[in-house]
N, C-alpha and C positions, 0 to 999 in steps of 0.2 A: 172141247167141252164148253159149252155156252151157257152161261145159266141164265139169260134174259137180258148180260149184256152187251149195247150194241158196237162193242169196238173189245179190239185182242189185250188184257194186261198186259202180258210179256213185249206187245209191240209200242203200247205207251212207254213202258217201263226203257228200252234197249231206247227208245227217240227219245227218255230225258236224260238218257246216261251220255249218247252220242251229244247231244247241246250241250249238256253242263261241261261236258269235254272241249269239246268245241269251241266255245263261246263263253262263257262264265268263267272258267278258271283264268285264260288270258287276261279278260278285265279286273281280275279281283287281284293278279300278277302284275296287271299295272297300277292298279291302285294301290296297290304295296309299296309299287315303288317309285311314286307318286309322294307317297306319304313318308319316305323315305328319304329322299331331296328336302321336301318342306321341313324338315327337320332337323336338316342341316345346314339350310338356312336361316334359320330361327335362331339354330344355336352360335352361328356366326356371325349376326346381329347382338348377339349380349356375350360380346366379347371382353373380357377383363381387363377393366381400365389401368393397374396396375402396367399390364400387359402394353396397352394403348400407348402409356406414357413412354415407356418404357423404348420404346420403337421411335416415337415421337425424338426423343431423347438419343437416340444411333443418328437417324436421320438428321439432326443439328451437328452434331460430332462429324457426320460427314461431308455436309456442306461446310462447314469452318476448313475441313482437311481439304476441301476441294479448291476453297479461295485460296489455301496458304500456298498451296501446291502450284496454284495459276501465278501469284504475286512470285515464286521463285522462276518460276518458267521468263515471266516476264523482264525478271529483275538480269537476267541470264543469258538475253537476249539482246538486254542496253548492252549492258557492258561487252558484248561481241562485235557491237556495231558502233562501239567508241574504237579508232584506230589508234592504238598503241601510240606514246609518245617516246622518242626515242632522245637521252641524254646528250649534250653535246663533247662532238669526239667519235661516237659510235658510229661506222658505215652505215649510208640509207640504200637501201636498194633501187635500181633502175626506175621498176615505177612510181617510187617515193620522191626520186629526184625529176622525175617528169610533171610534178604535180604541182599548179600553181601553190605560192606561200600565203 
């Protein structure tokens, strides 16, 4: 049935169903989630200073535990590499008694 116009409705109609299928939902599915990211990055930019501090204040607490931690290490390693002083009277062993005085 043609009433004077020059193209099929049903065939415009199914070619904008197939595009909006096609082609439009995708982008409008990335734009969602698009808009979705920026949003979460927004929100992680006005992050709670409370918060900030708060973290700022761990991280001091664990550099203090990291120095003390290093100053024992260190402290624990002189005293391994001082050689025992032995009392007079007490046996020296071999390579004790091989070593210049």
């Amino acid at each position: 049935m043609n009433s004077g116009m020059p193209f099929d409705v049903e065939g415009v109609i199914a070619l904008s169903i197939g595009f909006g299928l096609c082609v439009v939902v995708p982008i409008v599915a990335m734009l969602l989630a698009h808009q979705r990211k920026m949003a979460e990055v927004v929100r992680k930019q006005q992050a709670d200073p409370v918060l900030i501090q708060h973290i700022q204040h761990l991280q001091n607490q664990i550099d203090q535990l990291r120095d003390r931690l290093n100053e024992r290490i260190l402290a624990q390693d002189s005293a391994r590499a001082v050689p025992p002083s032995f009392p007079e009277g007490q046996p020296r062993t071999p390579a004790q008694e091989a070593e210049p005085n």
